[in-house]
N, C-alpha and C positions, 0 to 999 in steps of 0.2 A: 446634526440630525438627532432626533430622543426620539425612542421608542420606549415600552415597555410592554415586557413580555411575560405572563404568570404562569408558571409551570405547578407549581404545587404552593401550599398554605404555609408549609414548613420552610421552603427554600429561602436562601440568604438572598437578599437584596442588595445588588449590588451597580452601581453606577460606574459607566467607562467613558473615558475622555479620549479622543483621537479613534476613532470607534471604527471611522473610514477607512484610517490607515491600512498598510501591509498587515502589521501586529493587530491590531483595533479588530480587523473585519475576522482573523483566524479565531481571536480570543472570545470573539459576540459566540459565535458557533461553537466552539469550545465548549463555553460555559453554556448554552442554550442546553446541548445535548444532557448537558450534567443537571439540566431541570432549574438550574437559577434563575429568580428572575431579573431580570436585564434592564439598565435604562442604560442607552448608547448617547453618548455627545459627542458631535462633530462640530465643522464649520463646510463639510459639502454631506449631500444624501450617501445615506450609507451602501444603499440601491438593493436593500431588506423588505420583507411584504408590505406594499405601498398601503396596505390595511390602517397599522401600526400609528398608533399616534404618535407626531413628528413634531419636533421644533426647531429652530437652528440657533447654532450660539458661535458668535464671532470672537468671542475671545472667553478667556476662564482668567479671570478675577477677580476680585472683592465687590467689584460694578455688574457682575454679572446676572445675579438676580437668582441662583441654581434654588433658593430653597424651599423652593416647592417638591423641586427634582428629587431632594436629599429628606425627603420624608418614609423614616422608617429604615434608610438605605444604611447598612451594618458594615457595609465594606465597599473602598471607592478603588477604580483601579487607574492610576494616573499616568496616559502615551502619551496625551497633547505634547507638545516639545517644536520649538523649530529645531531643526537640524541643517538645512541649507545656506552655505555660505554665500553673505552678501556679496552683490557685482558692487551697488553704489559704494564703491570707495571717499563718499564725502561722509558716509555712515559710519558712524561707531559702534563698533562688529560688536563689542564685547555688552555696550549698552544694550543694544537691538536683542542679543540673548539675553542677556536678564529681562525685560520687558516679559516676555514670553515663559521664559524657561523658569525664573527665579518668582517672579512676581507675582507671575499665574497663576504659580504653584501653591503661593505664599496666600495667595487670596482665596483658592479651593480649599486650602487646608483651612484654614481661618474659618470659612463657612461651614466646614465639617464638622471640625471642631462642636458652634456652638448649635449643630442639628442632631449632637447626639451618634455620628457617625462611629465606630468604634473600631475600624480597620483601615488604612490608608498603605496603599500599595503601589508603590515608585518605581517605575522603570530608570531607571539611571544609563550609566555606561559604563564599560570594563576600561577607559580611557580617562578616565579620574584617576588611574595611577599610572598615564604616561602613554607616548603615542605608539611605545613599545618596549619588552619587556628583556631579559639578560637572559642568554642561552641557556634551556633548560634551568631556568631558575621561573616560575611560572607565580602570576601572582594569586596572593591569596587573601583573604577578604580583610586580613589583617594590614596588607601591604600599606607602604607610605605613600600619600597620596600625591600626585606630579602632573596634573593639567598642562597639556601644552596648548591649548587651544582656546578658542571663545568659548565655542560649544560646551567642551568639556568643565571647562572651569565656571560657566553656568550651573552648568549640573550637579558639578561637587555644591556650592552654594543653595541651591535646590534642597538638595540631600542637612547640609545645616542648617536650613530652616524649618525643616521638616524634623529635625530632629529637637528644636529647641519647643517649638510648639507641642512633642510630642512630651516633654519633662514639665508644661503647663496644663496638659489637658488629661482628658483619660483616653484621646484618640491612640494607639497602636499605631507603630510605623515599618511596613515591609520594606528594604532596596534591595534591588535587584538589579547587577551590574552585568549586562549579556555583554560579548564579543559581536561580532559582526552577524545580523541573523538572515536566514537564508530562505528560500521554498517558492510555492508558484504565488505569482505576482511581485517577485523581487525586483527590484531598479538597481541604480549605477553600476557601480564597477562589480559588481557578481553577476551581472543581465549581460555587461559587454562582453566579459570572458564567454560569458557561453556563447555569444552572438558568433566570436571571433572563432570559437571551436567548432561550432557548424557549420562556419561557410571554408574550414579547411583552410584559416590563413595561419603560416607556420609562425609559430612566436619565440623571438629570440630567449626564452626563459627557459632553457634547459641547465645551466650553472645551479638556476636555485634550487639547489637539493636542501642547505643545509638549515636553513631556519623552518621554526615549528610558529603554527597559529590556529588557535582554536577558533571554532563557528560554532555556532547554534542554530541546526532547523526549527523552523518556525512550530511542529507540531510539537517536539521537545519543548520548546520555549512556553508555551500556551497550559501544556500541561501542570509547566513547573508553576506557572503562575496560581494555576487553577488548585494547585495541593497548598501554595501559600494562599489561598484561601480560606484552605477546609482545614489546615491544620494547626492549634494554637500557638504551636513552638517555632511558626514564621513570626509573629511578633517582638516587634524593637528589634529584627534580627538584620542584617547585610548579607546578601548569598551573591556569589558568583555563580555562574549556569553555562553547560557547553554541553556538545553533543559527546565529552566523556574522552576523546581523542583527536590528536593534534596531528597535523600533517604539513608537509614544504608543500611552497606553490608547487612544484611539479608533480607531487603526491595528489593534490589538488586537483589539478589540468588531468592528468589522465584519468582520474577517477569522473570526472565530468564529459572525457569525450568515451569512455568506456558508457556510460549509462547512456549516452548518443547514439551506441554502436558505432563509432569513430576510433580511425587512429589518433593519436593524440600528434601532433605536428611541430616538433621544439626544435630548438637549433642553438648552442652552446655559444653564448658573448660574454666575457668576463664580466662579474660583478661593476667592477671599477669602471671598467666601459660605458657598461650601463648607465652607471650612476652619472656620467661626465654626457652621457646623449641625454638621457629626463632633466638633467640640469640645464641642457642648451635651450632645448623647448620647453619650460615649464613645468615638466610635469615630476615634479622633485618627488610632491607627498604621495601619488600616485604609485611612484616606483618603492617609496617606503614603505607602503602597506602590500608589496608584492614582496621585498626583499627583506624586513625586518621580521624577527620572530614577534609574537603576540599571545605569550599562555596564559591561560587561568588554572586555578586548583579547584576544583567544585568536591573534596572532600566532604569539606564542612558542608557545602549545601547535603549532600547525597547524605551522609550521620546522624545530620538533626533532623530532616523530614522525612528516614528514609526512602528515598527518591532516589531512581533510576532513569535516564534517557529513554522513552517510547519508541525511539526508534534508532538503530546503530545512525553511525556518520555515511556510510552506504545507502542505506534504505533513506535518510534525507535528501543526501542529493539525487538519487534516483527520483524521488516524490517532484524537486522541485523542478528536475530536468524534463519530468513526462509534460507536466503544465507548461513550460516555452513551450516543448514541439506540439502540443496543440496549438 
């Protein structure tokens, strides 16, 4: 879906891909309120004033046709991304990602490139340095990089292509690596915890006290983008983004069924336990992202843009809690 939306003469023009999305639909609004003007690209309706002139676009590549789109547009913000892992196992998981995630990228940027665009702003992942990180040792934007995945290692690729394009052109290049992001309209495994905490089914996760993982609410997330916008010193830069503090799942769990008005309902199974039942039934990576720490350092982000979190890690998940219980 494309819209375009003019707030003022002066305001940046800026173009967004995955526009639909979780991130896409918070960021349109985000940035609407801050007066930019907007062109939105999806591959479903964004479900924005049916006024707005629309088009739709089935993929983002070189074949895509944007430069009409990209006239005048001084800064692109780029979500498009698969992230869902393939069922067809005759597929080649990690091809099927680059198609999308590498190539797209490769073909938007390329078109930016020669429209003159002069800002290109990457969503990445905080998983380009690993599916998880060394106790209390958190990563930082410098860290070594460790894809363990398709996705991921799509992404880091992503990110070096986007960086060699940016040593041949005079496009600017922002990444921005979040942690898992959070708030009303969130899906998988953050939708189920809550699901599982409201209906009061007790969860044998009371053990995990000891590992830390950072998140990112989605209104933190939106705004951090929205200042790598407006401010010069997000250029050619890498930032990591969190909501500033880190907590165990069970830190977690009861801060989400406290914003429920719930007791929180845990019941103590050793680690090891655990680990040998998610492995009988499948659900290995599932239990890793409940069990392994996952930090970032946003320092450096917070120094160079001075930026601060909009809203504690409290006030997020309370945000994103009140939207399920509607």
């Amino acid at each position: 879906m494309f819209y375009s939306s003019r707030a003022g003469k002066n305001q940046t023009k800026i173009l967004i891909t995955g526009a639909s999305g979780f991130i896409g639909r918070s960021l349109v609004v985000h940035l609407l309120k801050r007066g930019h003007n907007i062109i939105s690209v999806s591959r479903s309706p964004t479900g924005f004033n049916n006024s707005m002139n629309s088009a739709s676009v089935e993929s983002i590549n070189s074949e895509t046709g944007l430069s009409d789109k990209l006239i005048e547009v001084s800064t692109i913000i780029h979500l498009a991304a698969r992230v869902h892992e393939m069922r067809d196992r005759s597929v080649d998981v990690l091809e099927a990602y680059r198609l999308v995630n590498v190539e797209g990228t490769r073909g938007l940027a390329e078109q930016a490139a020669r429209a003159g665009v002069k800002h290109f702003i990457f969503l990445s992942t905080v998983k380009v340095y690993g599916s998880c990180s060394e106790p209390l040792r958190p990563f930082t934007h410098e860290s070594k990089m460790k894809p363990m995945d398709a996705y991921s290692q799509s992404k880091l690729e992503a990110e070096q292509v986007l960086r060699a394009i940016e040593k041949t052109t005079d496009m600017k290049v922002t990444i921005i690596r979040p942690p898992l992001v959070y708030g009303p309209g969130v899906r998988a495994n953050f939708l189920e915890m809550m699901r599982w905490i409201s209906l009061g089914i007790p969860l044998p996760f009371g053990a995990l006290t000891s590992n830390l993982r950072s998140f990112v609410g989605i209104n933190n997330l939106t705004d951090f983008i929205a200042v790598c916008v407006n401010n010069s010193k997000a250029a050619g830069q890498t930032f990591l983004v969190s909501d500033g503090k880190d907590i165990s799942t069970v830190e977690l769990i009861r801060l989400v069924a406290h914003a429920m008005g719930k007791k929180e309902k845990l019941f103590n199974v050793p680690v090891w336990l655990l680990g040998i039942i998610t492995k009988l039934v499948h659900r290995t990576k599932e239990f890793e992202r409940l069990s392994d720490s996952l930090q970032v350092d946003i320092s450096y982000s917070v120094d160079r843009l001075n930026w601060v979190p909009v809203e504690t890690l409290d006030q997020a998940i309370r945000h994103a809690v009140q939207s399920f219980r509607r």
